[in-house]
C-alpha positions as CSV (number, residue, x, y, z in Angstrom):
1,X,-4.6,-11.3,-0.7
2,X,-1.8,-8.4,-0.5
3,X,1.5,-7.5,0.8
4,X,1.4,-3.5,1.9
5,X,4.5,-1.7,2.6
6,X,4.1,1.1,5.1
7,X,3.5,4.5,4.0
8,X,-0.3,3.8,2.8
9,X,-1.1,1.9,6.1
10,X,0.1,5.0,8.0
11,X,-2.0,6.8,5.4
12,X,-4.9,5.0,5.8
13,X,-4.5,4.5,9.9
14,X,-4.2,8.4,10.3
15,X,-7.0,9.2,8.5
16,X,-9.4,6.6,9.8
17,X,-9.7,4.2,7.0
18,X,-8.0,1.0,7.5
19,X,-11.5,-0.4,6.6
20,X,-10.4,0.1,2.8
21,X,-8.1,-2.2,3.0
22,X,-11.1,-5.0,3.3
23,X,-11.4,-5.3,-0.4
24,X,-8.3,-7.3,-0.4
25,X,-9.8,-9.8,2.2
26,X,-6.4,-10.4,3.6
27,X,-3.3,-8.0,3.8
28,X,-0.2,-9.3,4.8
29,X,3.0,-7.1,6.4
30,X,6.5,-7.9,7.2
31,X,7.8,-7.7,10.8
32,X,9.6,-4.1,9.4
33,X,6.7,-2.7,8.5
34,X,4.8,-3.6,11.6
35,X,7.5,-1.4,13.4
36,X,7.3,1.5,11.3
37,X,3.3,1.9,11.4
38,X,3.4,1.3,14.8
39,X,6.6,3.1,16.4
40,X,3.9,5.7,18.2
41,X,3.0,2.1,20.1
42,X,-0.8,3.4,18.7
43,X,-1.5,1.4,15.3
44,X,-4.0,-1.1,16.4
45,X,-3.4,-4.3,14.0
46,X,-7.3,-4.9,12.5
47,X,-8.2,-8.6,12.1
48,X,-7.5,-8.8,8.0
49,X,-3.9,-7.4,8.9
50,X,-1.4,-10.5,9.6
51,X,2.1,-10.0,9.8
52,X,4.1,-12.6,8.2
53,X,8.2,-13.6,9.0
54,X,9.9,-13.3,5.4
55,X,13.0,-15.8,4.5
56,X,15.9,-13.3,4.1
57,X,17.4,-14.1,1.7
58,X,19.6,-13.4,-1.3
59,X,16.6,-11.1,-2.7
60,X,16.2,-9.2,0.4
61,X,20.0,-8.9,1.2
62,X,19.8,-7.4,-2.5
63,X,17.2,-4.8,-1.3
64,X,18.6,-3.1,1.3
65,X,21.6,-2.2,-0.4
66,X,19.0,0.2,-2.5
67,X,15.7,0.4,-0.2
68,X,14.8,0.7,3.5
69,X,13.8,-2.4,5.1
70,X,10.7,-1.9,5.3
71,X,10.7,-1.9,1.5
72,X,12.4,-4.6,1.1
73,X,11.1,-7.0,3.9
74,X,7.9,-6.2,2.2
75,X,8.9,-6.9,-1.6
76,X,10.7,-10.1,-0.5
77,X,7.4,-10.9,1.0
78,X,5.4,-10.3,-2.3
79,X,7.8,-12.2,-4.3
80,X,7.7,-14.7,-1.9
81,X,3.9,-15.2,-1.8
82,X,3.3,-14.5,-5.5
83,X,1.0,-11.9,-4.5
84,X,0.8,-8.3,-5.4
85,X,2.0,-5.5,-3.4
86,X,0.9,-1.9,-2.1
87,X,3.4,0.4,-2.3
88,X,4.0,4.2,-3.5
89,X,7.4,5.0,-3.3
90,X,8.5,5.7,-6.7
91,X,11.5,3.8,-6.5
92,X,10.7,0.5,-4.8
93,X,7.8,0.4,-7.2
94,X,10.0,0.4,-10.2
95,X,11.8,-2.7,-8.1
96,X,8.9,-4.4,-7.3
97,X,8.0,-4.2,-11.0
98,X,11.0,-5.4,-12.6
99,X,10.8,-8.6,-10.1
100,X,7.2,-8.7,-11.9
101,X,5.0,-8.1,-8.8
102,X,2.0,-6.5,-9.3
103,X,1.6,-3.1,-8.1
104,X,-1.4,-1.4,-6.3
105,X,-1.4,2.2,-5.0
106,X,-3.5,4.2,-3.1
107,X,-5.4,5.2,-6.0
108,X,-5.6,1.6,-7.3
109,X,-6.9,0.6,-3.5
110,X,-9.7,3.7,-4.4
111,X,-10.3,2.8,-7.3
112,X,-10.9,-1.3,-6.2
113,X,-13.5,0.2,-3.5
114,X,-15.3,2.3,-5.8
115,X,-15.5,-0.5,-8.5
116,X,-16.9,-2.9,-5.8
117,X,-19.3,0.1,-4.8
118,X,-18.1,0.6,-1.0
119,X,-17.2,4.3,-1.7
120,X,-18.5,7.0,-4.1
121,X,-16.9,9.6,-6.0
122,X,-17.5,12.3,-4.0
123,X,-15.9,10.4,-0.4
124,X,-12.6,9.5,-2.8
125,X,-12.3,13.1,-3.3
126,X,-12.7,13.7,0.6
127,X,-10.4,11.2,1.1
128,X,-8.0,12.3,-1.7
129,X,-8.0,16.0,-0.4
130,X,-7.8,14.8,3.0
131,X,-4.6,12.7,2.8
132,X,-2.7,15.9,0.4
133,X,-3.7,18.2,3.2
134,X,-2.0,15.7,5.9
135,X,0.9,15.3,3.5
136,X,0.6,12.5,1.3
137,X,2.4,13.7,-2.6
138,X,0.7,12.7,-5.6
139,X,1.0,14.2,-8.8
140,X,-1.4,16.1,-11.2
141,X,-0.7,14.0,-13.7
142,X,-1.7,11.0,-11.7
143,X,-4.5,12.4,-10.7
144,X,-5.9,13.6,-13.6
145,X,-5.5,9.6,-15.3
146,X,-7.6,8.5,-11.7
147,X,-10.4,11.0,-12.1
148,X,-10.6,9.7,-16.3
149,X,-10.2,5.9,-15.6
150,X,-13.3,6.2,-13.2
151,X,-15.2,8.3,-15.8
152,X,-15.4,5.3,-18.0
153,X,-16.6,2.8,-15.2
């Protein structure tokens, strides 16, 4: 199970591959994030996607003062559910961090699928290329550690 914030569902929706998201067995969103991946009224909500009410509370109150909603609906959520959460956004990831929530990117969601064998090499870089040319960032640097890490599997 996983909390996902929104920017790698929109990711994932707009480039047909929702279906990597399976490796988790469940993902879990907030009702904020709902509304941001679907505010084209076009994001069709796959069967391990649940969205889950959060308890605002003193945590998430906290949040928005420095993150969107989204954001924080969907850390409260992790915290919350003790579970780790997918999120990119430099910031809200050093948040999520220091509340010691477990952190999985889009490259960490790659790399899980290519462990488990469900992609190869050569559709990650497809993929990767893909989502820089419809303009997700991601630095070199980044990268470069991805492309090493699955060297040694």
């Amino acid at each position: 199970m996983i909390v996902s914030d929104s920017t790698t569902l929109i990711v994932l929706n707009n480039l047909g591959k929702l279906d990597l998201l399976k490796v988790f067995n469940q993902v879990y969103i907030p009702q904020k994030v709902y509304e941001e991946v679907n505010f084209k009224k076009n994001f069709i909500l796959p069967d391990f996607i649940k969205v889950k009410k959060i308890e605002t509370n003193e945590l998430y109150f906290y949040l928005t003062k420095l993150l969107d909603e989204g954001e924080s609906e969907a850390i409260t959520l992790a915290k919350e559910l003790n579970i780790p959460l997918i999120i990119d956004e430099k910031k809200g990831r050093k948040i999520a961090k220091n509340l010691n929530i477990k952190i999985v990117g889009l490259l960490g969601i790659l790399y899980l699928n290519y462990k488990k064998g469900f992609i190869t090499k050569e559709e990650i870089k497809s993929f990767l290329g893909d989502a820089i040319n419809n303009g997700y960032r991601i630095s070199q640097r980044l990268l470069d550690e991805f492309w090493n890490t699955l060297k040694q599997i």
